[in-house]
C-alpha positions as MATLAB code, in Angstrom:
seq = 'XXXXXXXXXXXXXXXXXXXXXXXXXXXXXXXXXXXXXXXXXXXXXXXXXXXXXXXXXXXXXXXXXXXXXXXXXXXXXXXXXXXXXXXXXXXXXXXXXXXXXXXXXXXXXXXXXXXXXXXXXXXXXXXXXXXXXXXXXXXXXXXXXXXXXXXXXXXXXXXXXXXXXXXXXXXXXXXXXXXXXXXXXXXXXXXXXXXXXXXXXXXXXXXXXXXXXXXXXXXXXXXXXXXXXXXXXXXXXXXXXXXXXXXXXXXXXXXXXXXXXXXXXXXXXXXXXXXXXXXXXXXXXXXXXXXXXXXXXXXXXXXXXXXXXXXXXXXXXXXXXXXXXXXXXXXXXXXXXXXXXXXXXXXXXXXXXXXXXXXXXXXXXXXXXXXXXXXXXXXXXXXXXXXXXXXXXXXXXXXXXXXXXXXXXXXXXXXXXXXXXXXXXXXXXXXXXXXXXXXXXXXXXXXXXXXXXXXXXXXXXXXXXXXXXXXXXXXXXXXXXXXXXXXXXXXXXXXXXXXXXXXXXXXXXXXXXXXXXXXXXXXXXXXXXXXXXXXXXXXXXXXXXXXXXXXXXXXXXXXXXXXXXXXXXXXXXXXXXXXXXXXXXXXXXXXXXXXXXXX';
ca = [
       5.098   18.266    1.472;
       3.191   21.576    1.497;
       1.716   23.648    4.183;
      -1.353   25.337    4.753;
       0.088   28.932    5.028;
      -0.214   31.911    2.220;
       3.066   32.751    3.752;
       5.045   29.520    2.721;
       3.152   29.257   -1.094;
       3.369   30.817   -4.177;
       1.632   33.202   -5.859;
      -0.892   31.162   -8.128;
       0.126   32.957  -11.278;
       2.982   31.881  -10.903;
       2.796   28.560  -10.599;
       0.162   27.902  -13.019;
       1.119   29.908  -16.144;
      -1.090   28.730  -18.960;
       0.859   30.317  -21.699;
       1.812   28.171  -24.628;
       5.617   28.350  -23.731;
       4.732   27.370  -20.255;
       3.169   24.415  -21.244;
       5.504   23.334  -23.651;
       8.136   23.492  -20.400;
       6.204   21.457  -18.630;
       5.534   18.682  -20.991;
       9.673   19.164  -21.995;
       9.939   17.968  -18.110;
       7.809   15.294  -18.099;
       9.086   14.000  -21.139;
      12.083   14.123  -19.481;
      11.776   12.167  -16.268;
       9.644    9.449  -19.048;
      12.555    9.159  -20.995;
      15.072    8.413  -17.677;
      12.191    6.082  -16.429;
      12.846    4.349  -20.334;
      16.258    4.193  -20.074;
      16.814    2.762  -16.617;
      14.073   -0.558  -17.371;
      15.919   -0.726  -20.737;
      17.687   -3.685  -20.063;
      14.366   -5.306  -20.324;
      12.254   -3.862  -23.160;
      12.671   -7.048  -25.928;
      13.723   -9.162  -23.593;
      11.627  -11.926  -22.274;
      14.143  -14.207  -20.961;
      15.783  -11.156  -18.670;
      14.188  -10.094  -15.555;
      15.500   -7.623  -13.006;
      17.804   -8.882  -10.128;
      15.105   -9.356   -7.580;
      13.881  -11.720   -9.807;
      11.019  -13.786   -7.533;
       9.741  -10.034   -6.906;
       9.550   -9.443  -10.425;
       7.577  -12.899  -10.820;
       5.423  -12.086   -7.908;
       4.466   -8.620   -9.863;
       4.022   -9.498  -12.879;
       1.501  -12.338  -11.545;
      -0.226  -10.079   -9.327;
      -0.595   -7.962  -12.613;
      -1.720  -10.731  -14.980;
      -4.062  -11.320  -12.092;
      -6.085   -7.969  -11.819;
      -6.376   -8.026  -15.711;
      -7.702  -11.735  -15.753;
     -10.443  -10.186  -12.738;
     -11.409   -7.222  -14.618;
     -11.793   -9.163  -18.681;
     -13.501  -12.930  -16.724;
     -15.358  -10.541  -13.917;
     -14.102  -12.232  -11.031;
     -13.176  -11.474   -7.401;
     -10.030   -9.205   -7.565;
      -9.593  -10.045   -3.936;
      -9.428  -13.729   -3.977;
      -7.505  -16.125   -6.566;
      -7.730  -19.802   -7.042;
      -5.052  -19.443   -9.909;
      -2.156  -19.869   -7.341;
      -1.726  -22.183   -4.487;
      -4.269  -24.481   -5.471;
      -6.179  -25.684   -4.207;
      -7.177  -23.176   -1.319;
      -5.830  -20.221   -3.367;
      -4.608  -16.896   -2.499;
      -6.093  -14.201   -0.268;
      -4.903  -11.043   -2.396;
      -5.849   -8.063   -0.203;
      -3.531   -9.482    2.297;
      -1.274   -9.136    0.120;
       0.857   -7.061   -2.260;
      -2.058   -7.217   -4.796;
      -1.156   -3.752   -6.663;
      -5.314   -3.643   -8.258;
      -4.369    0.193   -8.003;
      -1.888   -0.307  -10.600;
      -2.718   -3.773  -12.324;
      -6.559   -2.553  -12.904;
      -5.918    0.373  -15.191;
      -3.116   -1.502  -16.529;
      -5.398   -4.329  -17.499;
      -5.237   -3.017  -21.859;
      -1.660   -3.080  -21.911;
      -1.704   -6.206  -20.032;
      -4.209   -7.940  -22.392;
      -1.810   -6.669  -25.032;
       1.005   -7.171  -24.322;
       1.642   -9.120  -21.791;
       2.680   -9.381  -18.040;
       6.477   -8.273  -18.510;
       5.413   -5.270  -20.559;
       3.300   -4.267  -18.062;
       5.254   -4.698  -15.208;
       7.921   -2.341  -16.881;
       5.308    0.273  -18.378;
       4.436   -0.279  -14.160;
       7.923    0.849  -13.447;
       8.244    3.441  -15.896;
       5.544    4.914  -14.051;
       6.000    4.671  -10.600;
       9.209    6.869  -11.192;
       8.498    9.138  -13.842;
       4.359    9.400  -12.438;
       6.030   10.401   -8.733;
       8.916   12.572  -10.074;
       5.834   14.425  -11.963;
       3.557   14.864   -8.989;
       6.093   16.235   -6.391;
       7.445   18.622   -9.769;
       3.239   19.709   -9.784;
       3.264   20.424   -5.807;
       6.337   21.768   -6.121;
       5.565   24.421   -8.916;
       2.182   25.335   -8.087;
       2.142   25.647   -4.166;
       5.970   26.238   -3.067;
       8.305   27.548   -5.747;
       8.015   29.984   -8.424;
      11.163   28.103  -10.698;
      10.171   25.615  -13.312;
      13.992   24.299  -12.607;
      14.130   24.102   -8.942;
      10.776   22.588   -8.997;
      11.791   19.961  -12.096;
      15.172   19.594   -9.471;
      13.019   18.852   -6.643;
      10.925   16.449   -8.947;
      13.834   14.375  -10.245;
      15.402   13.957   -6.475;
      11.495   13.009   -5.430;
      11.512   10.410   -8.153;
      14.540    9.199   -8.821;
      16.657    8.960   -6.127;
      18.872    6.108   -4.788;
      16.032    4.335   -2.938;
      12.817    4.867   -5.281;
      15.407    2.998   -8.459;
      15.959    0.362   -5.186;
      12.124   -0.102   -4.492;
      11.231    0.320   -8.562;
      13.300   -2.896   -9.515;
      11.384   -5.005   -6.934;
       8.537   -3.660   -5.018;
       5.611   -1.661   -7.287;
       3.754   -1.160   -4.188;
       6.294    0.360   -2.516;
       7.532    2.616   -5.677;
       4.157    3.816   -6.828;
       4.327    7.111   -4.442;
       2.879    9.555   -7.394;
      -0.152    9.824   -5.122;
       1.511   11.078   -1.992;
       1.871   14.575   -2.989;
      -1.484   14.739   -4.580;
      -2.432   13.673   -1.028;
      -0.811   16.153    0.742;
      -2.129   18.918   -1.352;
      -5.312   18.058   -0.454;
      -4.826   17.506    3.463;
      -2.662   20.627    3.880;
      -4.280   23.372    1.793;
      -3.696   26.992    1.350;
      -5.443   29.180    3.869;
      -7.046   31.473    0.814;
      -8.870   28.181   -0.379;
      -9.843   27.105    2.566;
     -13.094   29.960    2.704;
     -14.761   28.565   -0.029;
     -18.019   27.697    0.008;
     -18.492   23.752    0.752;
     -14.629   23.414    0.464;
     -14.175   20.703    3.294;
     -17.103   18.369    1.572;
     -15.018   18.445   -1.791;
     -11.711   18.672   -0.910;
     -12.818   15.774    1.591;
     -13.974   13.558   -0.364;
     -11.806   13.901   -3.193;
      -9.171   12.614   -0.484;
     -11.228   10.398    0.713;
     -11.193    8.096   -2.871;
      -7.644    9.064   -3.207;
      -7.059    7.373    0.138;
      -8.919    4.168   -1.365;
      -7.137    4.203   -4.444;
      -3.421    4.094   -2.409;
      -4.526    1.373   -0.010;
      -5.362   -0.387   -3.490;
      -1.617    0.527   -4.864;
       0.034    0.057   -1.196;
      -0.948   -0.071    2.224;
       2.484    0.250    3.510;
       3.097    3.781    2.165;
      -0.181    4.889    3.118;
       1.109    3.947    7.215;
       4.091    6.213    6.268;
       2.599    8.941    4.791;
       0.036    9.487    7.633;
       2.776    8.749   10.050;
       5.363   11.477    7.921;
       2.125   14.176    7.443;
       1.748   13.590   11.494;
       5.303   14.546   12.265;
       5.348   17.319    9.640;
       2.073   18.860   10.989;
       3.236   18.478   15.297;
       6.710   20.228   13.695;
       5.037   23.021   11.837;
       2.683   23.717   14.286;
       5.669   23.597   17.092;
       7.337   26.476   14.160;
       3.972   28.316   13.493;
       1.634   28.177   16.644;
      -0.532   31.128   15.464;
      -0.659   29.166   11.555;
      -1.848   25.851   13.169;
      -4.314   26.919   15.686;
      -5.854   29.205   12.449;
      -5.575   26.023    9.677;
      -6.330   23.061   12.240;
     -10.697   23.189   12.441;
     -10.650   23.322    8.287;
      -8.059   20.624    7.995;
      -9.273   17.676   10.674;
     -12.704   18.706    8.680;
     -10.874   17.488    5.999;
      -9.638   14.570    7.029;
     -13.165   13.702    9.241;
     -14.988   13.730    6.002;
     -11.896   11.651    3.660;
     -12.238    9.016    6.495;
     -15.792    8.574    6.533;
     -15.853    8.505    2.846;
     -13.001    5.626    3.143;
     -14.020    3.574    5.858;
     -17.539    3.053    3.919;
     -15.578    2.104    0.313;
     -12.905   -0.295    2.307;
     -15.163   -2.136    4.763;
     -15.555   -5.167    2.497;
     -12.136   -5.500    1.486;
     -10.627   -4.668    4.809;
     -12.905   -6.894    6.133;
     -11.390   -9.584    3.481;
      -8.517   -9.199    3.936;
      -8.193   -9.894    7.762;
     -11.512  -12.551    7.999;
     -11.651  -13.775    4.811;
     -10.247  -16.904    2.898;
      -6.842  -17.384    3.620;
      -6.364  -14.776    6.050;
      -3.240  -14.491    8.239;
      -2.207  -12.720   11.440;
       1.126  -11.842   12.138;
       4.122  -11.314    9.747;
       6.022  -14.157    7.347;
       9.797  -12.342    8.411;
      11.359  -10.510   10.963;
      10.757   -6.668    9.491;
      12.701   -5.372   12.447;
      15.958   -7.222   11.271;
      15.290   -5.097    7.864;
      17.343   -2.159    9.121;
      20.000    0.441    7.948;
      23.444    1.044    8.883;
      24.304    4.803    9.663;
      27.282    4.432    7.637;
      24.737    3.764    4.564;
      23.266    7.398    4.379;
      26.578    8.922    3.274;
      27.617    5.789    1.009;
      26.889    5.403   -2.814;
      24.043    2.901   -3.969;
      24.862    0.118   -6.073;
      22.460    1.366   -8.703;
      24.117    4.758   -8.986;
      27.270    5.833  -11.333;
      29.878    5.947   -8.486;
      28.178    2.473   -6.747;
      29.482   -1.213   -6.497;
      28.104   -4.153   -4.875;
      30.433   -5.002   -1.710;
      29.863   -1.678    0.470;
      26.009   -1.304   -0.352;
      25.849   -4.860    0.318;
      27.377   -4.556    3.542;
      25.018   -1.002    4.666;
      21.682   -2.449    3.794;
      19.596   -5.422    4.119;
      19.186   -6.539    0.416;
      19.571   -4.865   -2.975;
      16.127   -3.456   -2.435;
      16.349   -1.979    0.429;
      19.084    0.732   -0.341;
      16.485    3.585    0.868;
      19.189    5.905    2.180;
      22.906    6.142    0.456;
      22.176    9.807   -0.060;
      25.938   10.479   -0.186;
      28.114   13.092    1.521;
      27.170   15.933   -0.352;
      23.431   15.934   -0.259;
      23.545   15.415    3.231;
      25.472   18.505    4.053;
      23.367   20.894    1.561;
      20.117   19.797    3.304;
      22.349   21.187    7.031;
      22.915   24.006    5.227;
      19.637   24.997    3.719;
      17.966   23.611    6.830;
      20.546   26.230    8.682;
      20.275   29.249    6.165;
      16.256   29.254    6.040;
      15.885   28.306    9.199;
      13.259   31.118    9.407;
      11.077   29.183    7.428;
       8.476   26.989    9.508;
       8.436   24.842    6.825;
      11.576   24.708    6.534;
      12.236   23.201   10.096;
       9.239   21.434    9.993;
      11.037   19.280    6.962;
      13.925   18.916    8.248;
      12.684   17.815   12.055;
      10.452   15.411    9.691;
      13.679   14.060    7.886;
      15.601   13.974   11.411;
      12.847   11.445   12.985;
      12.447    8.796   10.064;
      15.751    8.651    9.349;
      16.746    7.806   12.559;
      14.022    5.510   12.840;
      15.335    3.955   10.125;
      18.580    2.719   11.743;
      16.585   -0.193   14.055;
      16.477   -1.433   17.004;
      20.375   -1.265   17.450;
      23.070    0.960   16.008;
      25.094   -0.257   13.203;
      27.887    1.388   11.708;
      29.954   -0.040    8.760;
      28.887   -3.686    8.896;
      29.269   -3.856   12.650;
      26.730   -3.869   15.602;
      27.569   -1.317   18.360;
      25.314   -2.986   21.143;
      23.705    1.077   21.137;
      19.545    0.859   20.964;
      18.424    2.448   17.805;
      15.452    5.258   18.470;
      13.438    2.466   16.420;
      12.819    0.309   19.339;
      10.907    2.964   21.510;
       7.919    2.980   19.094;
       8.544   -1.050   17.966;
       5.772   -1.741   20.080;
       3.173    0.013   18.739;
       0.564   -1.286   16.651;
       1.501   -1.030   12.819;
       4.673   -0.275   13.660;
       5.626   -3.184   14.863;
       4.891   -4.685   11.531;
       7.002   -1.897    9.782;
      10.232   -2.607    8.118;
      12.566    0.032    9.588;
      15.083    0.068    6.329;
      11.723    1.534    4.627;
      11.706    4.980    6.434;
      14.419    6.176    5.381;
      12.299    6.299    1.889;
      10.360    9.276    3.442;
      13.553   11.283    3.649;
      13.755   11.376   -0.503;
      11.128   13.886   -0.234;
      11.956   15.528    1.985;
      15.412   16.114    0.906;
      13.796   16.806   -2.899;
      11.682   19.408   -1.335;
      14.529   21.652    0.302;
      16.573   21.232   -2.563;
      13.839   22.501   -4.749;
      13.154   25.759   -1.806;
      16.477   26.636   -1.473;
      17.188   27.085   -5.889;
      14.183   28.912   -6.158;
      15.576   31.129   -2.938;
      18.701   31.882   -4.744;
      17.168   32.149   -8.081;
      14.627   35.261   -6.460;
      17.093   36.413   -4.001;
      19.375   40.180   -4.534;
      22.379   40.133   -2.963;
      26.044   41.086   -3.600;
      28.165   39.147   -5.540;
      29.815   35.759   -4.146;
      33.462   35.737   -5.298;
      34.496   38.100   -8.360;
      32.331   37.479  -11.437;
      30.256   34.489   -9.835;
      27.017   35.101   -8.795;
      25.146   33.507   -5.501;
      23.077   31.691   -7.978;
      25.782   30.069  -10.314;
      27.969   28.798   -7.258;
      24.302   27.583   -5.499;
      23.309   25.339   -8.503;
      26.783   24.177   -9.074;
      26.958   23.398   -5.471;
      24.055   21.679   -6.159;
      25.053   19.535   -9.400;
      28.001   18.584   -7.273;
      26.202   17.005   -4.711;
      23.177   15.089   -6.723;
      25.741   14.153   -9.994;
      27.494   10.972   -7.546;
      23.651    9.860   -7.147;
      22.982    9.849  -11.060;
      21.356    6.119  -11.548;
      22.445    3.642  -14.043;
      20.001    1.212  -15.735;
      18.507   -1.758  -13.389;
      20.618   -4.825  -13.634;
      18.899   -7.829  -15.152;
      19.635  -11.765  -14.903;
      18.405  -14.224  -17.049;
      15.205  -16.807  -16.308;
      14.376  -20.328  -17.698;
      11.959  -19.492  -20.368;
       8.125  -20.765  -20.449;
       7.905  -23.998  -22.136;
       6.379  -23.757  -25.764;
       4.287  -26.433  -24.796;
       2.829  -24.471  -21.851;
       2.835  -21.277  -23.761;
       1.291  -22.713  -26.917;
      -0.988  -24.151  -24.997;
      -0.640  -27.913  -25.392;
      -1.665  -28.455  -22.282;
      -5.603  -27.834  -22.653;
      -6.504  -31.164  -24.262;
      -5.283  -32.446  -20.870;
      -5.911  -30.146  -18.144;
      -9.818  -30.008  -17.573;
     -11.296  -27.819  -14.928;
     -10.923  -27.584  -11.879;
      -7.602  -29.456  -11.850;
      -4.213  -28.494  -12.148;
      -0.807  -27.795  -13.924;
       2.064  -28.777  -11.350;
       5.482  -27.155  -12.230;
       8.490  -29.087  -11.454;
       9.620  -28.305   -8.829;
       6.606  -27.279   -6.997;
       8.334  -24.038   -4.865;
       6.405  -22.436   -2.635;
       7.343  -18.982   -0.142;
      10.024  -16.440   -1.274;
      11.643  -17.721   -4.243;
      11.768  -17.940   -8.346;
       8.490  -19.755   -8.971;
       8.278  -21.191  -12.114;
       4.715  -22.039  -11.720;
       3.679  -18.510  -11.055;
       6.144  -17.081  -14.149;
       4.306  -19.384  -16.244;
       0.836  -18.637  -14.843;
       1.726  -15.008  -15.422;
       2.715  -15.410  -19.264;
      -0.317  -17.429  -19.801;
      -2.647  -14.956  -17.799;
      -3.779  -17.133  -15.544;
      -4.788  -19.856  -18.153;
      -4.257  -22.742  -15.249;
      -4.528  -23.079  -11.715;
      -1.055  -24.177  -10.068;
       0.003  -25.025   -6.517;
       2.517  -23.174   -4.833;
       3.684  -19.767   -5.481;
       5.484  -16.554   -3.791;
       2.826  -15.002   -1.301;
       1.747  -15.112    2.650;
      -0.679  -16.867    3.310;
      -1.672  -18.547    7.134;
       0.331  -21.346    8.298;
      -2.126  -23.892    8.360;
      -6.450  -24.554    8.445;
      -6.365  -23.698   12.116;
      -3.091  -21.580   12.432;
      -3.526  -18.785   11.093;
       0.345  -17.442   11.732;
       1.727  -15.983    8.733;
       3.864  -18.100    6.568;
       5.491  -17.681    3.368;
       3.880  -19.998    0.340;
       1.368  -23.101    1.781;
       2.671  -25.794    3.740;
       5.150  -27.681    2.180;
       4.327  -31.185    0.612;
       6.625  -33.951    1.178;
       7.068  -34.294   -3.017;
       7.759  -30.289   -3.074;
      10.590  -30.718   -0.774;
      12.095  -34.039   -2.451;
      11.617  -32.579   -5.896;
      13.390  -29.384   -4.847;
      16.358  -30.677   -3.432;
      16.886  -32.579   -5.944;
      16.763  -29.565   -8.198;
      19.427  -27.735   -5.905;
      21.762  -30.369   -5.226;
      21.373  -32.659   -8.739;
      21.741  -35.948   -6.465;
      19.194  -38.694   -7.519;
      17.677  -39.842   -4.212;
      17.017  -43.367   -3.639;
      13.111  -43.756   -3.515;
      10.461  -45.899   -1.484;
       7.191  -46.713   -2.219;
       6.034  -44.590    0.659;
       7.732  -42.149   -1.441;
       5.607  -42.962   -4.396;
       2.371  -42.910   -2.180;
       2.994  -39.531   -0.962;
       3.570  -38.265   -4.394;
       0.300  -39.418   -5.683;
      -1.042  -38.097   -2.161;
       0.401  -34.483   -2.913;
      -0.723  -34.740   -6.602;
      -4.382  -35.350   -5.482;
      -4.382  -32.593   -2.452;
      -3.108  -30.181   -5.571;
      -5.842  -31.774   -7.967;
      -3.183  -32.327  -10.491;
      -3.503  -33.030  -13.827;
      -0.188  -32.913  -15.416;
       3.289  -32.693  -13.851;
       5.596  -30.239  -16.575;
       9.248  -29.715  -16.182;
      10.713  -26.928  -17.805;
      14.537  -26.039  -18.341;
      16.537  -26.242  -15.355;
      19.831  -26.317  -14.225;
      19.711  -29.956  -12.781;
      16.996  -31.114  -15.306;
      18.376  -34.150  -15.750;
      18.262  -35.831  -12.425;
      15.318  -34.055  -11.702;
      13.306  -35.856  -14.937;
      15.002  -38.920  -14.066;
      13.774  -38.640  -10.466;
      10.181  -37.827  -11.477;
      10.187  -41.373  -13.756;
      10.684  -43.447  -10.800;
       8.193  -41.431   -8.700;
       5.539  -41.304  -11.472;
       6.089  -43.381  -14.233;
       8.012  -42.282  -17.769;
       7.378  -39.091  -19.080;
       7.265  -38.032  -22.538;
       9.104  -34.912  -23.905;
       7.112  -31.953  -25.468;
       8.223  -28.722  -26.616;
      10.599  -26.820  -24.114;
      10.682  -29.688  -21.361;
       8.677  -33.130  -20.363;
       5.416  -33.899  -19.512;
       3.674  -36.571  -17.238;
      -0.199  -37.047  -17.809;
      -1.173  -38.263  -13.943;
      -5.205  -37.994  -14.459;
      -4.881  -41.652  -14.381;
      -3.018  -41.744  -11.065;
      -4.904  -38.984   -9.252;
      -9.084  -39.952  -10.464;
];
């Protein structure tokens, strides 16, 4: 975050060297964070039968992926699909579509593939937002190329982005923020040029569209984190806000308007149009942190296991704090020692707030409920809010922590002062103070787990000659809401060559009930078919058992049924003969040709 005041940037020379050796620094830092971005999704590079741990999210991704590239190459609706849940299909800007990413993805999708492109995705969500904040950092608020590549690699790498990375894109992708805030908080000698406001506006006015196209969700918390900032530097600098405030809600008047005209349509989509929901598909407020989590090590980190972060957070994903001890106490004491600074105690009032929102409705410490009402459940009321996942705040603390970090080694690095201890200078005991506290927060490589591959039949695609348009390929079992969806892996792989039922999305709960939901209604043969795959036990069956299947197979417009490897294949197969008839085996798995039964 950045502020508006000459007093709290630097010098533009500074920050903006164009020198040959300057540049070559720079790109020696960005090759850097690309090359830790590399190594930490390398457990995945060559490996198409390995997905990360999250694995349904990973499916969900890399559909929503294969998706916007099949829109942009057929020139279809990017905000509707028929692919999944067929056959009433998928309302996409109601959910976590990622076009921001997926749509200038689209050539390495075509390419490559939907796994390569969800981990070039990764690669840059952390290395693109470690290199944005290290670009704020070095032109606007430090003059060190190291503190500011420090700040960058805390803003980009920390415990919670590698969390949010493995699993969420939409959540990850944050290299926008800081571009953002540059452009809403600007520096007071800019702001008297000529017809500033009208370009500066609308520049942030299509950077605005682009993140609601990336992520809604961080959007809400980076107006909601620039709003606390601003009422906490302006509480620090009265005289600085009243000066800065007509320029910047000119700003913002003009980003809006430019906004609200691009996202009418699509806004208007996504809460009226096909497939619309109201409401949420989970409980976001039981998605909270325990206290005990901020000074804990994340499971993804060198010193991390999987019992205590288990324990502190909701889910592997959602390990937004686990800052550890040390961090923690050299943010009190920079927050302490520059306390001078308005933006200073702007941050750290900023970092105060969300991470105590962060900590729910009630207090938790160490796995156990204290009965004490978390600060979270003043505000859980309020619209958008209420639809906030509290666990998630805690994210907006990584830059804020990334930014003091990066003020207070460029402090020591300009500051002349006496000596520390005999033969140790400020500066050498600063940075190792420093190393100490962000080397327990180094991250390892995101763990993988294996997935059933994609049948060679469906991959080859020996399933043309039998699928004509408009119907279906139903995946055995059919699964539907938050889970691994083989459907909707092999939907991705194929880029969208079929249209399947089922799949991992929200969509409303029924024709008239809108209520969020996850997946479509279940079908009575989704449910038989899936217990069957969890349990292995060969059900007795009815003919009102077979009648419903054909039922289901005609409501999904089926054309062929396809079982792929499973753990409980056997049963399963066996289990889909008596509902259906004998199948036939094909290449990777069996195959039951029901045009017959459904026409």
């Amino acid at each position: 975050m950045t502020t508006g005041t000459t007093s709290e940037t630097t010098s533009a020379p500074a920050a903006a060297s164009t020198s040959r050796p300057a540049r070559l620094r720079d790109l020696l830092v960005v090759g850097g964070y690309l090359g830790l971005a590399v190594l930490l999704t390398s457990g995945q590079w060559g490996h198409p039968g390995l997905l990360f741990h999250q694995a349904g999210d990973q499916i969900l991704f890399e559909w929503m992926l294969a998706h916007a590239a099949h829109a942009v190459v057929a020139g279809e609706n990017p905000l509707h699909s028929a692919a999944l849940n067929a056959p009433d299909g998928v309302n996409l800007m109601a959910n976590t579509s990622v076009l921001g990413l997926g749509v200038p993805l689209t050539p390495v999708t075509v390419l490559l593939g939907s796994q390569v492109a969800f981990c070039v995705a990764v690669v840059c969500c952390l290395a693109g937002t470690a290199v944005a904040w290290y670009a704020l950092l070095r032109r606007r608020l430090v003059t060190s190329r190291s503190a500011a590549a420090v700040g960058g690699l805390v803003c980009g790498f920390a415990p919670g982005m590698i969390a949010q990375a493995s699993a969420h894109l939409h959540i990850a992708a944050q290299f926008l923020v800081p571009v953002i805030l540059a452009l809403v908080f600007r520096p007071a000698s800019a702001q008297h040029r000529t017809g500033d406001a009208w370009r500066t506006g609308l520049g942030l006015g299509l950077l605005l569209v682009w993140q609601v196209f990336i992520g809604e969700e961080v959007l809400v918390f980076l107006a909601l984190a620039a709003g606390v900032f601003a009422v906490g530097y302006a509480l620090a600098d009265s005289e600085a806000a009243r000066r800065l405030a007509p320029a910047l809600f000119g700003r913002l008047a003009v980003a809006v308007a430019v906004a609200a005209v691009l996202l009418a349509y699509p806004l208007w989509f996504q809460f009226h149009g096909p497939q619309h929901y109201s409401g949420m598909a989970f409980d976001t407020h039981g998605f909270q942190l325990d206290a005990a989590s901020f000074t804990a090590s994340a499971r993804q980190t060198v010193l991390g296991d999987d019992w205590l972060p288990g324990l502190l957070s909701p889910n592997p994903t959602e390990e937004n704090s686990f800052f550890g001890p040390g961090l923690l106490v050299l943010a009190v004491v920079i927050v302490i020692w520059q306390w001078r600074r308005p933006l200073v105690r702007a941050l750290g009032g900023c970092g105060v707030v969300f991470a105590l929102l962060s900590l729910g409705t009630e207090l938790r410490v160490d796995g156990t409920a204290t009965g004490i009402p978390g600060p979270y459940r003043l505000v859980a009321g309020l619209p958008l809010l209420d639809l906030a996942v509290p666990a998630r705040f805690a994210l907006i603390c990584v830059p804020v922590l990334g930014v003091l970090v990066a003020l207070s080694l460029d402090r020591v690095r300009t500051a002349r002062g006496p000596i520390a201890a005999p033969g140790l200078p400020v500066r050498l005991l600063w940075a190792g103070a420093v190393a100490a506290a962000l080397l327990p927060l180094v991250p390892t490589p995101i763990r993988v787990v294996p997935v059933a591959p994609v049948p060679a039949f469906v991959a080859d695609g020996g399933w043309r000659a039998l699928v004509p348009p408009g119907r279906s390929v139903v995946a055995v079992p059919p699964v539907t809401g938050a889970g691994r969806s083989a459907a909707m892996l092999w939907s991705a792989r194929t880029g969208l060559a079929f249209p399947a039922p089922g799949g991992y999305f929200i969509g409303p709960s029924g024709p008239d009930d809108p209520a969020a939901r996850w997946g479509a209604p279940d079908r009575p043969t989704s449910v038989l078919l899936r217990r069957v795959a969890e349990t292995g036990v060969v059900p007795v069956l009815t003919d009102d058992d077979r009648r419903r299947a054909v039922d289901d197979l005609r409501h999904w417009r089926a054309a062929v049924v396809v079982l792929g490897p499973l753990e409980h294949g056997d049963p399963v197969r066996r289990t889909v003969d008596d509902l259906l008839g004998p199948g036939r085996a094909v290449d990777g798995g069996w195959l039951w040709d029901v045009r017959n039964q459904v026409d």
